[in-house]
N, C-alpha and C positions, 0 to 999 in steps of 0.2 A: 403502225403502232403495235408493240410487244401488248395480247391479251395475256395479263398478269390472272385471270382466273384460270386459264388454261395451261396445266402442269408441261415442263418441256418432254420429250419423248426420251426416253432410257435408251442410252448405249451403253453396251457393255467392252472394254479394252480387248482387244486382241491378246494381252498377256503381258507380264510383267517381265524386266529385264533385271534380275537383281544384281547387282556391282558388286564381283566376286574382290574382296580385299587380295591386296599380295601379300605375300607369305615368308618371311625368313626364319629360320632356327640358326638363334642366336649362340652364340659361344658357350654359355653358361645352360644351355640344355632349356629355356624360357624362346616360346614362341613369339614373336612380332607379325602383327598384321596390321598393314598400311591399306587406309583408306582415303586417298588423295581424290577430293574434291571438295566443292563449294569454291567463291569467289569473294568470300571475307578473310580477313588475314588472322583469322583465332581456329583454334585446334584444341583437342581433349587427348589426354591420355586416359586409358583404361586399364589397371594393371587386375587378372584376376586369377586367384589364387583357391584351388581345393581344400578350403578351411571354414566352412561353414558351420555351423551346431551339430550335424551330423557326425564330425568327429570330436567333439569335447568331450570329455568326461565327467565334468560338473556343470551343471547347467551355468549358461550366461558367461562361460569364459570366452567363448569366442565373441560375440558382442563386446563385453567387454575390453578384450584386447585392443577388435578395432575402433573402436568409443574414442580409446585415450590413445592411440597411434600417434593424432596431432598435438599430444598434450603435452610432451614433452619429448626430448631429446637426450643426447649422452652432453652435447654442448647448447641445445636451446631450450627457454623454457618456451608454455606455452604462447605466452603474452607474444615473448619474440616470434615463434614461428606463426602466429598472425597476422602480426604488422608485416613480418616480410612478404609475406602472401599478398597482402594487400598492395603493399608497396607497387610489386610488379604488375598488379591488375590479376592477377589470378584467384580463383575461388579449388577448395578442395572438397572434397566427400569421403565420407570411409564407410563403408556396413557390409552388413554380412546377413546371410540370409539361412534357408535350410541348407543346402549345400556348397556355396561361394563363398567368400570373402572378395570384395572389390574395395580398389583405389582410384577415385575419380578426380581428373586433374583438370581447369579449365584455364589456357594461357593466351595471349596476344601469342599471335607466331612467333614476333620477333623478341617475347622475351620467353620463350621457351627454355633456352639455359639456362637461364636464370632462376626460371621457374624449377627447373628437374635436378637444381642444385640443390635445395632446399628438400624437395620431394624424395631424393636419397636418401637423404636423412633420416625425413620422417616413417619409410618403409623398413630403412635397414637396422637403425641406431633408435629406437622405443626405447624411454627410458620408464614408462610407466611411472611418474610421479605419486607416492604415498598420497600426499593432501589432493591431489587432481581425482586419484581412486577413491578417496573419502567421499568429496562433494558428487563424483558421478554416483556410488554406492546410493547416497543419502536420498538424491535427487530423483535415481532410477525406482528408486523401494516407494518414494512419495509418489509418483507417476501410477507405478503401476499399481497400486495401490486405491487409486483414483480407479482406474481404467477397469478393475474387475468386480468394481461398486455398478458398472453397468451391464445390462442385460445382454449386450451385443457381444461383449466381451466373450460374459460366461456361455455364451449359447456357440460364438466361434470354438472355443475351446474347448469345450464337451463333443461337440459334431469331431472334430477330428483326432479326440482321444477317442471316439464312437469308431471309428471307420479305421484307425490305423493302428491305436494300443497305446496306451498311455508313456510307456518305456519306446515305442517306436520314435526314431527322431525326427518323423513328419509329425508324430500326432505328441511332443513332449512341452510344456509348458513349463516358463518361469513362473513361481510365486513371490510376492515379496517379501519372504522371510531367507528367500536364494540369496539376497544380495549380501545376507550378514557373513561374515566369514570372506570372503572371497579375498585372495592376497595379490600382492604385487609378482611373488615368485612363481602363482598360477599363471598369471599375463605371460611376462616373461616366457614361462617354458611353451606356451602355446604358442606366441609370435615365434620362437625361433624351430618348433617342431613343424609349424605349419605352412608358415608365410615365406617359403625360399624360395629360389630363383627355379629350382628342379620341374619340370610342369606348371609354371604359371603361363599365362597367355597375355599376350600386351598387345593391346589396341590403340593405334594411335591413328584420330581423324580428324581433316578439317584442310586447311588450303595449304599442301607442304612442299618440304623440297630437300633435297638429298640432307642440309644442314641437321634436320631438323630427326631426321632419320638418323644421322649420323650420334646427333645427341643421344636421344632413346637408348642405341643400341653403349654407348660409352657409361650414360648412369645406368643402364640397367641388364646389359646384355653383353658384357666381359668378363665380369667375376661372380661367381658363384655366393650366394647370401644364403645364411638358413641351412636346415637339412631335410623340409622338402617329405614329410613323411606322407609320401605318395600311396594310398591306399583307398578304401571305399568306408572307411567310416565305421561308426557303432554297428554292429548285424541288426538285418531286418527279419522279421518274423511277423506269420500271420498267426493271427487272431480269429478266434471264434468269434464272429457277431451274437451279442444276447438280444435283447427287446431291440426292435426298430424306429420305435418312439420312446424316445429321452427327453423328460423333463428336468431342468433346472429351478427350483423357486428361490428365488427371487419377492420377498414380502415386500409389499407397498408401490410395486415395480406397477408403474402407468400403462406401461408398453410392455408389449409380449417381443421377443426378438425369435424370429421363425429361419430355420436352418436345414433344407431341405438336401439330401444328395448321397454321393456314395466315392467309395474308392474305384478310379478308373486307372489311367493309362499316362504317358506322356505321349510327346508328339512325333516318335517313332511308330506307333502302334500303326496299323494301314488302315484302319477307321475312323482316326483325327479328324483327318480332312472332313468327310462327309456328316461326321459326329461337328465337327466346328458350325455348320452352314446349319443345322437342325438346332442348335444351344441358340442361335443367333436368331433365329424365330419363334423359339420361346421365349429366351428373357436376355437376349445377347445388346439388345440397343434398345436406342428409346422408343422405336416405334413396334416393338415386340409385344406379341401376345400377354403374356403376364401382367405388362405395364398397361395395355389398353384393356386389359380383363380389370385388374384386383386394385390397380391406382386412379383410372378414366373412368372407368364404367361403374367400379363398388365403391370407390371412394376411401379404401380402406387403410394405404397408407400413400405417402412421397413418393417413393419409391421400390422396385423391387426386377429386381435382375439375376439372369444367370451366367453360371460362368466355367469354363475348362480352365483348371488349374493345374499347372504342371512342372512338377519336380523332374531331379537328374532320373531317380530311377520309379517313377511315378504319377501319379496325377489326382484328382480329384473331378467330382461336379458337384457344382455348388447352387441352387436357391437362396438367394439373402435375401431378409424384408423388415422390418420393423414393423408392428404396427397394433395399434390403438386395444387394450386388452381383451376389451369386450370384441373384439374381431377374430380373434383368433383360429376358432376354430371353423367359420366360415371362409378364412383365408386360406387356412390347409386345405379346405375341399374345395376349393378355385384351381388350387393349386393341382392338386390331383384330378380334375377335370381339364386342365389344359394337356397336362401328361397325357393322358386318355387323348383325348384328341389328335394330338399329334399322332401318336399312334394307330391311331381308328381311319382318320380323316386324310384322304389327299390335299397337301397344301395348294389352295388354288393360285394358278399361274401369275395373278397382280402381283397377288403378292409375294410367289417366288423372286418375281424379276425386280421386285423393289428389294429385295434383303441380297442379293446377286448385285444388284446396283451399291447397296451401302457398301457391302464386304470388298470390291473391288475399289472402290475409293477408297477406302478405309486402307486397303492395301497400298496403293499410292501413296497416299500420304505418309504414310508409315517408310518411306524412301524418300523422303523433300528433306536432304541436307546430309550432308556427311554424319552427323551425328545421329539421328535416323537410321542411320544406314549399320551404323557402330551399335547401336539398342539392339538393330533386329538380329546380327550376327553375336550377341550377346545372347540372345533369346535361344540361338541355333545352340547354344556351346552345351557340349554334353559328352564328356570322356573328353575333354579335346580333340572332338572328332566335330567338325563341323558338317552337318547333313545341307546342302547346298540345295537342292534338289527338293527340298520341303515344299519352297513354295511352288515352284511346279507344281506339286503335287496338289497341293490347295486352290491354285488358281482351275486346275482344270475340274476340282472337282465342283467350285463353284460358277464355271461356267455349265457342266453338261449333268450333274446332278438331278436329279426327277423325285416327282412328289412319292414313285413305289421307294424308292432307295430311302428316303427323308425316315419314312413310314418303319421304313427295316432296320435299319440302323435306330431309330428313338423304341422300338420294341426290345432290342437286341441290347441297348445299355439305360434305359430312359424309365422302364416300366416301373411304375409307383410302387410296386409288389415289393422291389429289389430296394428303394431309395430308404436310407434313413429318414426320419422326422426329428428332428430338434429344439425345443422350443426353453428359453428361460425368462419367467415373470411369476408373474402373482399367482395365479389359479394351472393349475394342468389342466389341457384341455384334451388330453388321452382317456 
């Protein structure tokens, strides 16, 4: 009989085998990459396109564009292009992020054409409906408007106009006074400046077969759409940091919202890797220091984690926490004593090989299903250059990593010295 007190013994993988997608460059200059596997007959498309906020020039146009993509047509309205969607079983997505814009398509195999008929459409032929722009306008401004009446809000948003510049387009914010004004002819010229076939990248995963492939490349990779304004965006510019602790007030605010961190890297830089395995034992999972310091042991909030964030040409580290306002400032010097620690203290070997155990499961699972498989090659995409060889990089250093390297690397980008402090509530506790 299995003794259920006694934890099983930790193995760690031999390494992972990531599933390099295949690769064609289509006619119209837009890359296809096929990931043929799984054993269910449904498949996604991904189409993604260098049109993120980075290159708008009023805030919220690119959101916007992609917002109302499905909301109208040159021949459908939205209503229609719903029920058709539905009709066939398919589900669609549209967003756009700091640097992308993505089109997420989810189909039955076998109605794929059917599906990517409709989806031509809605990528090529945006009619950007006036009353559709009204009600998202109306609805976006009531939203956020809600959303920066909270302390988490304001405290995100001040940390990364802290660390990047308020005009920078990692650290730039909508307000909702953005949304008044904004036109139909703004949409318009942004979907057709941005969203062409010239440098887009198309992902197609899930259980296929030439048919299927054949279609993709017929709705989206024979003629040319768009003009594709293939470039890097608004310019970036550094910034002098002033104070390193930033308060926000926030009157009557119950909870302090605490935003600890700095401007780092993406996951080009050759310290990711090692920098990943040291985030992930401070406040990377639930069983991290942070969370067993300032949520188990002080009691101080729900939650509280860290995190590597990472842009095309950039990155972030992040501390998030909420918590109770009379905590606050007890919680920054938790906070600041874990940092210290890491840095001070050899991580003892249990607990290396337990955060080495999650991170390599974590890694697996992040590969169970074609479309897995499509997120993490999504994750790699940067210049349309796909770095293959990442996780290499990451698997070994989370197998043969030591508690001096942990120690060098959280000295080298971790030390409390360098981190911003953030806080927005009631009282400043600087």
């Amino acid at each position: 009989m299995i003794n259920r007190t006694i934890a099983p013994p930790i193995y760690l993988t031999d390494g992972i085998n990531f599933p390099k997608p295949s690769s064609i460059e289509l006619p119209n200059s837009s890359k296809l990459l096929i990931i043929n596997e799984g054993d269910v007959d449904v498949c996604r498309l991904d189409i993604i396109f260098n049109a993120g906020s980075r290159y708008q020039q009023r805030k919220l146009v690119a959101m916007g564009t992609m917002s109302l993509m499905a909301e109208g047509t040159a021949s459908k309205s939205s209503q229609e292009i719903s029920e058709y969607f539905d009709f066939w079983g398919s589900f669609i997505g549209i967003s756009a992020d700091k640097d992308f814009a993505k089109v997420t398509v989810y189909s039955l195999t076998k109605y794929l054409p059917q599906t990517l008929q409709m989806l031509e459409e809605v990528v090529k032929q945006p009619s950007f409906p006036e009353a559709e722009l009204d009600v998202w306008k109306r609805r976006g401004k009531q939203t956020l408007t809600v959303e920066m009446d909270k302390t988490s809000t304001l405290a995100r948003m001040e940390f990364f106009k802290t660390i990047f510049g308020s005009e920078h387009p990692y650290g730039a914010f909508a307000v909702p006074s953005d949304y008044d004004g904004l036109s139909h002819n703004e949409l318009a010229s942004y979907h057709s400046g941005y969203l062409g076939s010239q440098g887009a990248t198309i992902i197609l995963s899930g259980k296929l077969s030439d048919g299927e492939i054949n279609a993709v490349t017929k709705h989206f990779g024979e003629t040319n759409w768009g003009s594709s304004n293939v470039n890097q965006g608004n310019c970036f510019g550094n910034i002098e940091l002033g104070s390193k602790q930033v308060f926000v007030p926030k009157q009557g605010a119950l909870q302090s919202a605490i935003r600890v961190g700095r401007e780092l890297f993406n996951r080009s830089h050759p310290d990711y890797p090692d920098l990943a395995v040291a985030n992930t034992i401070l406040g990377g999972y639930f069983g991290s220091r942070l969370m067993k310091n300032i949520r188990e042991d002080k009691g101080y909030t729900y939650g509280i984690g860290s995190y590597l964030l990472t842009f095309r040409d950039g990155g972030a580290f992040i501390i998030s926490t909420d918590v109770g306002a009379g905590y606050t400032q007890q919680t920054l010097q938790e906070v600041r004593n874990e940092l210290n620690r890491l840095i001070s203290e050899p991580v003892p070997d249990d607990e290396l090989d337990r955060v080495r155990s999650y991170l390599l499961g974590e890694a697996l699972r992040s590969l169970n299903g074609p479309f897995a498989i499509a997120d993490n090659i999504m994750s790699l995409h940067n210049f349309n250059n796909l770095d293959y060889d990442f996780y290499n990089r990451l698997m070994n250093s989370i197998r043969t990593i030591t508690p001096q390297r942990i120690m060098e690397v959280a000295t080298k980008w971790l030390s409390p010295e360098t981190l911003i402090e953030c806080v927005a509530g009631a009282e400043n506790p600087f």
